[in-house]
DONU-679705 format. One record per residue (C-alpha): x negated, y negated, z. Coordinates in steps of 0.2 Angstrom, whole numbers, padded with zeros to 4 digits, always signed. Layout:
XYZ;...
//
This chain:
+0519-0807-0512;+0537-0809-0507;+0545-0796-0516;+0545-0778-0523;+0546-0776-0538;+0555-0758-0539;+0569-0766-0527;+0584-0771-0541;+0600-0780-0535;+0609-0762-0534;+0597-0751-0533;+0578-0746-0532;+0569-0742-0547;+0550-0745-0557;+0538-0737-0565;+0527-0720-0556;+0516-0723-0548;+0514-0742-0548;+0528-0747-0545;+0536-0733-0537;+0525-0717-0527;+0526-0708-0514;+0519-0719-0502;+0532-0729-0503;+0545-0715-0503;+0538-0711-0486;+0542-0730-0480;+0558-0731-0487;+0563-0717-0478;+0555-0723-0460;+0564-0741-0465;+0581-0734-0471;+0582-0721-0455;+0580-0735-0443;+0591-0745-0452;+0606-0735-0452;+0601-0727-0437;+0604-0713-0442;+0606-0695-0437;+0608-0686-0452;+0605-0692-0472;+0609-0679-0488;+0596-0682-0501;+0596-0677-0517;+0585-0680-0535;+0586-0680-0555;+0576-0670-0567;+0561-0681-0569;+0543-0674-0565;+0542-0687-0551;+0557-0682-0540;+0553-0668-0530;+0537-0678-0526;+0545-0692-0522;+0561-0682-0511;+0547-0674-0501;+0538-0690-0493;+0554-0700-0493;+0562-0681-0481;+0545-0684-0470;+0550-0702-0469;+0568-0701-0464;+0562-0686-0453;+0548-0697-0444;+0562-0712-0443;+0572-0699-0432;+0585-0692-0445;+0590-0674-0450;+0590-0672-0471;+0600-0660-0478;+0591-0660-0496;+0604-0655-0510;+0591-0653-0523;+0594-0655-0540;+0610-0661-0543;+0619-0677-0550;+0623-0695-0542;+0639-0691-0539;+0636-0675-0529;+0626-0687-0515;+0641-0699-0517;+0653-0683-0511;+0639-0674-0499;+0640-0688-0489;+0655-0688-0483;+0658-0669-0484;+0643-0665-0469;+0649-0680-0463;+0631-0688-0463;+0627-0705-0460;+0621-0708-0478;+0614-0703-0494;+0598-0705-0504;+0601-0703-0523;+0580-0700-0535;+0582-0705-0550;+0581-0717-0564;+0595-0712-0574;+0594-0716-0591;+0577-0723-0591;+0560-0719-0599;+0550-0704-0591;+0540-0715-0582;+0553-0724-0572;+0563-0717-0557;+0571-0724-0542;+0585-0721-0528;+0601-0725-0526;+0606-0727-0506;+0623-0726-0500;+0628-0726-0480;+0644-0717-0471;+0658-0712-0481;+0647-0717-0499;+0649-0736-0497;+0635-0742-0506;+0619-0752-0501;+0611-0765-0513;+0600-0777-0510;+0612-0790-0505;+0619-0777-0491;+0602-0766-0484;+0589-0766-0497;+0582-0782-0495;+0581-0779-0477;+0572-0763-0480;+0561-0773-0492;+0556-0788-0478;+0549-0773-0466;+0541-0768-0478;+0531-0782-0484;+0529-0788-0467;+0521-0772-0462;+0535-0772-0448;+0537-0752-0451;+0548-0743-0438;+0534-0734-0426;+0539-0714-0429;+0550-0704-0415;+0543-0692-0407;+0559-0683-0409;+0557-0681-0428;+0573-0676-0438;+0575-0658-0445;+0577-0650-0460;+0591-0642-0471;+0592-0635-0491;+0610-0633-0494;+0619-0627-0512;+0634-0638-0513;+0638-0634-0531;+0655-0624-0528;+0662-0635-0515;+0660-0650-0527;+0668-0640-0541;+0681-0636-0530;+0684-0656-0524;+0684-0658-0542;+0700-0648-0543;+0709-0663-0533;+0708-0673-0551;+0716-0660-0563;+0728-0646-0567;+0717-0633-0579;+0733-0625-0582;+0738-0640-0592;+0724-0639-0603;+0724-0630-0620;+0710-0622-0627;+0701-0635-0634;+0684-0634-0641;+0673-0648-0636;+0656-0650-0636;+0645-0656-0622;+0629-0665-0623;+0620-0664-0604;+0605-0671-0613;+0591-0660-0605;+0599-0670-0589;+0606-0661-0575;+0623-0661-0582;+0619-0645-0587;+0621-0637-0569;+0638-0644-0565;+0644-0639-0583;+0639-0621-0581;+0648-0619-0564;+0663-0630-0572;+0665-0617-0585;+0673-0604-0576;+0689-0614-0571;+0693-0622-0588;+0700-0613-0604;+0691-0623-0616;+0676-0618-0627;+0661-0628-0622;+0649-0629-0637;+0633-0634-0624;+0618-0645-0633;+0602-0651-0623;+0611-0641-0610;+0595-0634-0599;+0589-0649-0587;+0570-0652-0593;+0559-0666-0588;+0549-0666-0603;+0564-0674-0611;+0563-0664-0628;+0579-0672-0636;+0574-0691-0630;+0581-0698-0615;+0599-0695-0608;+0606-0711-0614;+0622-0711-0627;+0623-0729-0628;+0607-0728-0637;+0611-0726-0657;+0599-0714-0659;+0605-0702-0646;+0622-0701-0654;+0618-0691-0668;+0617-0676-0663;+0633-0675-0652;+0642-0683-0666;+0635-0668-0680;+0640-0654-0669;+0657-0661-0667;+0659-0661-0686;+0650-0643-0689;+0659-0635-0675;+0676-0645-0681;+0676-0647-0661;+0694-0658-0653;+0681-0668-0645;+0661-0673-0639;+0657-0679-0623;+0639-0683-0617;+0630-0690-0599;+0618-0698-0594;+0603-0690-0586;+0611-0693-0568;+0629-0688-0575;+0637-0704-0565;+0644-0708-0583;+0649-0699-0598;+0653-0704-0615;+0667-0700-0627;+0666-0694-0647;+0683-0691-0655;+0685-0677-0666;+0680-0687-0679;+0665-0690-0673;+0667-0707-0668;+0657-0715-0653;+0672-0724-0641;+0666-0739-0632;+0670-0737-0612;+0682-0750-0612;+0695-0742-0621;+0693-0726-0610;+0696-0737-0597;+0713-0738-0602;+0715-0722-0606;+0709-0714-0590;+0722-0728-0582;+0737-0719-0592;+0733-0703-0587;+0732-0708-0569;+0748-0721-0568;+0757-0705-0576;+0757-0698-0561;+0755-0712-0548;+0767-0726-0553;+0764-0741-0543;+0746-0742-0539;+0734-0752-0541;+0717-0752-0555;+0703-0762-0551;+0693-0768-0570;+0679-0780-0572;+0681-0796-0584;+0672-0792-0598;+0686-0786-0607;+0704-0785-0602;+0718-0785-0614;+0721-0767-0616;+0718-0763-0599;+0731-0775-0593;+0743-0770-0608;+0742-0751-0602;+0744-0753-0584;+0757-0765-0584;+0766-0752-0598;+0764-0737-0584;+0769-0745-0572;+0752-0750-0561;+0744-0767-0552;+0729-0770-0563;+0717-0780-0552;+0701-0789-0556;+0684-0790-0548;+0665-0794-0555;+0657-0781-0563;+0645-0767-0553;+0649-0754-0544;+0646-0763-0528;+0658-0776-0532;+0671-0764-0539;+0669-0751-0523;+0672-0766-0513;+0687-0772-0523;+0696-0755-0523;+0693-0751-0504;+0701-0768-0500;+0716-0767-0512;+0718-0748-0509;+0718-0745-0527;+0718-0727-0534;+0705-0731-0550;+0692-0744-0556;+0684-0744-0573;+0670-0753-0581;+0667-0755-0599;+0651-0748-0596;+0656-0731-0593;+0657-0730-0575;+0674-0727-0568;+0676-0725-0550;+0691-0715-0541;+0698-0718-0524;+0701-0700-0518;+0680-0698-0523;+0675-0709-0508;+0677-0723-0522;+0663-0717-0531;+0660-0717-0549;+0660-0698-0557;+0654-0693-0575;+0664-0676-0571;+0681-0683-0565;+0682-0693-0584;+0678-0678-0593;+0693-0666-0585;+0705-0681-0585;+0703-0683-0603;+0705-0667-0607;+0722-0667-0599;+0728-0681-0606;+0727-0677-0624;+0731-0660-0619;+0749-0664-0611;+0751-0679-0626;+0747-0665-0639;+0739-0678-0648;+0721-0679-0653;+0707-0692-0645;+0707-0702-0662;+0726-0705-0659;+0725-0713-0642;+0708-0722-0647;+0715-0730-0664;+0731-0737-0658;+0720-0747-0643;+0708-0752-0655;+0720-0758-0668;+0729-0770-0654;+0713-0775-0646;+0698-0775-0656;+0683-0778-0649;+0664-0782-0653;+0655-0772-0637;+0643-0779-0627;+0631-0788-0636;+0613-0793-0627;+0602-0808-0632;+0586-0812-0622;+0584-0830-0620;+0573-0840-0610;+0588-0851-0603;+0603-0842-0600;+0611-0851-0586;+0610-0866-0596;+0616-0859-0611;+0632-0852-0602;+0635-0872-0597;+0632-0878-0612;+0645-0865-0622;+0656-0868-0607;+0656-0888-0611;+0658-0882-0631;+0674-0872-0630;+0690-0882-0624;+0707-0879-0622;+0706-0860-0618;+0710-0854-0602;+0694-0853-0592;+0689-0839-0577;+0673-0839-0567;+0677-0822-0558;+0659-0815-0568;+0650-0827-0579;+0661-0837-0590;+0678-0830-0596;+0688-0841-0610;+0704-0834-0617;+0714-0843-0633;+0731-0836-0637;+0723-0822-0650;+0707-0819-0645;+0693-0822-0627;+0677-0819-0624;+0666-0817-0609;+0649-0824-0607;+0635-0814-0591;+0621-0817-0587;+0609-0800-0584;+0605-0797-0564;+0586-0794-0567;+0583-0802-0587;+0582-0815-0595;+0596-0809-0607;+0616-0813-0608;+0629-0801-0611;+0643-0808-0624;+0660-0797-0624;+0674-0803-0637;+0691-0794-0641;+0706-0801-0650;+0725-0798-0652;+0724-0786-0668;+0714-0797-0678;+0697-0789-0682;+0690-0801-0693;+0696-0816-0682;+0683-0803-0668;+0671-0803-0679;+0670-0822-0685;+0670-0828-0667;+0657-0813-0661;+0645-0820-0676;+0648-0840-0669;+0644-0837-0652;+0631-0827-0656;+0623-0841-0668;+0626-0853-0650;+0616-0842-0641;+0602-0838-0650;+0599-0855-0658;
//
């Protein structure tokens, strides 16, 4: 056996126990101490019944593999992404699985200063010792052991991004999703003047309300129906980690991440002119037509958060954004944040006094776009050839799969990391049928 199959290109994750246990917690955390040599690692897990199980043997691993923890507990991603730097530690173990089934979890690693570890910068490493039964020998001088409640000094960092004085009183409901989105809400509450009309808002790892993911249909509902009952300004719900959120107007309408991606890029060039904004491939009209409007740099890079960290540590750039919700902010240790979205939004449409459905439509109307579309086929790298061989005359970019751009409409073409599944993205220059007819022929190329 040459590989494991929890290890994933950006992250570890599998079903408990067999494909993820405690046994293995404890090697990963013998491995990943010697690797980084470390002296210190914050660690930190999600709701699921699995976690704390798992955070205890991975502690007695780091600990045997010579490294102090300082465990954080229940919290989000993005808290481990800003405890590391913040005890200065010498990296940072994420439990969870996100917005898997209940079955699933995993961990997300990142080293000094959160720059993150995947498998093409650590974890494959971690997965050859391992395998080869080449485990680090414990120290005799084992690490220590320290609980810390981070909560009001990541509320406070949080403070960095927004003005709540500039916030009216909006009402907006917030769906945590029995996540833990829940906690940093509560302790969020205090410093805004909005009304927060709270659903699924008490971390629970039974999941009652179905699993934290809003791109699910099915999950949408109920934040879309208290948004209309409550006659709320807006709806935003996370993802059981909270690294993303997800916007609903006060219409109820679900908004695909790519036009917040613009929209967060606004608010920011508003008040940084000149910098740059690192976005993935997939689609880029809008994002290109707002930075270059407010005065930014836009930058591209291939889509994942390793490749966009990387991307915006090297060009300096103040924001990335993916369309799949993750945005990541420099002054965040480039990490990506579910909160940071949330309170920028509000401001924004605060200080434009217009409502979300304003700044939606008009992006929508000049780029409409069919969202990410997946097909499993058995052949996918040959089926981006062939469509590649198929469609002349366009402008063509290999940044991330295959991009093709004709003067009113492009499309991008990606193959999955870890299926047997492409990705198409299609937008167009205020055309939607035109959008919808070439969505509906490629879509006929891929999966016949």
């Amino acid at each position: 056996m040459d590989k494991i199959k929890a290890f994933k290109a950006y992250d570890i994750r599998g079903k408990v126990p067999s494909e993820l246990n405690p046994d293995m917690a404890y090697k990963i955390g013998l491995t990943y101490a010697s690797y980084l040599k470390a002296r210190s690692i914050v660690i930190g897990y999600d709701i699921r019944k699995s976690s704390e199980a798992l955070a205890e043997s991975l502690r007695k691993g780091l600990n045997d593999g010579g490294a102090d923890v300082i465990d954080i507990g229940l919290c989000g991603t993005e808290m481990i992404y800003f405890a590391t730097p913040f005890f200065q530690a010498d990296g940072g173990i994420m439990i969870t699985a996100s917005h898997n089934p209940p079955e699933y979890n995993g961990m997300k690693f990142v080293k000094k200063d959160s720059v993150p570890v995947g498998y093409n910068s650590g974890l494959n490493e971690i997965e050859r010792m391992i395998l080869s039964n080449e485990l680090p020998q414990p120290v005799s001088n084992k690490g220590g052991y320290a609980q810390k409640d981070i909560m009001n000094s990541f509320i406070i960092n949080l403070r960095k991004f927004y003005d709540p004085s500039k916030i009216k009183p909006l009402k907006v409901v917030v769906n945590a999703g029995n996540g833990c989105a829940g906690l940093a809400l509560n302790a969020l509450e205090k410093d805004l003047p909005i009304e927060m009309i709270k659903i699924f808002n008490e971390p629970d790892s039974e999941f009652p309300n179905g699993v934290p993911n809003p791109l699910l249909m099915e999950n949408r509902q109920p934040t879309l129906d208290a948004v209309l009952k409550n006659k709320a300004d807006l709806g935003v719900a996370w993802d059981g980690d909270y690294d993303r959120c997800f916007f609903f107007d006060e219409k109820g309408n679900f908004i695909e991440g790519y036009y917040i991606v613009g929209i967060l890029a606004k608010s920011i060039l508003k008040k940084n002119p000149g910098e740059n904004i690192v976005h993935d491939p997939r689609l880029v009209w809008n994002t290109l037509e707002v930075v270059s409007e407010y005065g930014g740099n836009a930058v591209q890079s291939v889509s994942g958060h390793a490749y966009i960290k990387q991307k915006m540590r090297e060009v300096n750039a103040i924001y990335g954004g993916e369309m799949s919700a993750h945005h990541y902010f420099r002054d965040n240790a480039y990490s990506d944040s579910g909160m940071i979205p949330f309170l920028l939004v509000l401001q924004l449409i605060s200080e434009d006094n217009k409502p979300l459905s304003k700044f939606v439509d008009e992006m929508i109307n000049a780029y409409p776009c069919s969202g990410e579309i997946n097909s499993e086929i058995t052949d996918p790298a040959g089926k981006i050839k062939e469509i590649d061989a198929r469609f002349t005359g366009g402008k063509k970019d290999y940044t991330d799969g295959l991009s093709v751009e004709y003067d009113n409409w492009r499309f991008n073409l990606r193959m999955s990391n870890t299926e047997p599944i492409i990705r198409l993205n299609v937008e167009s220059r205020g055309d939607i049928k035109l959008m919808e007819e070439k969505t509906k022929e490629l879509l006929d190329l891929i999966r016949n």
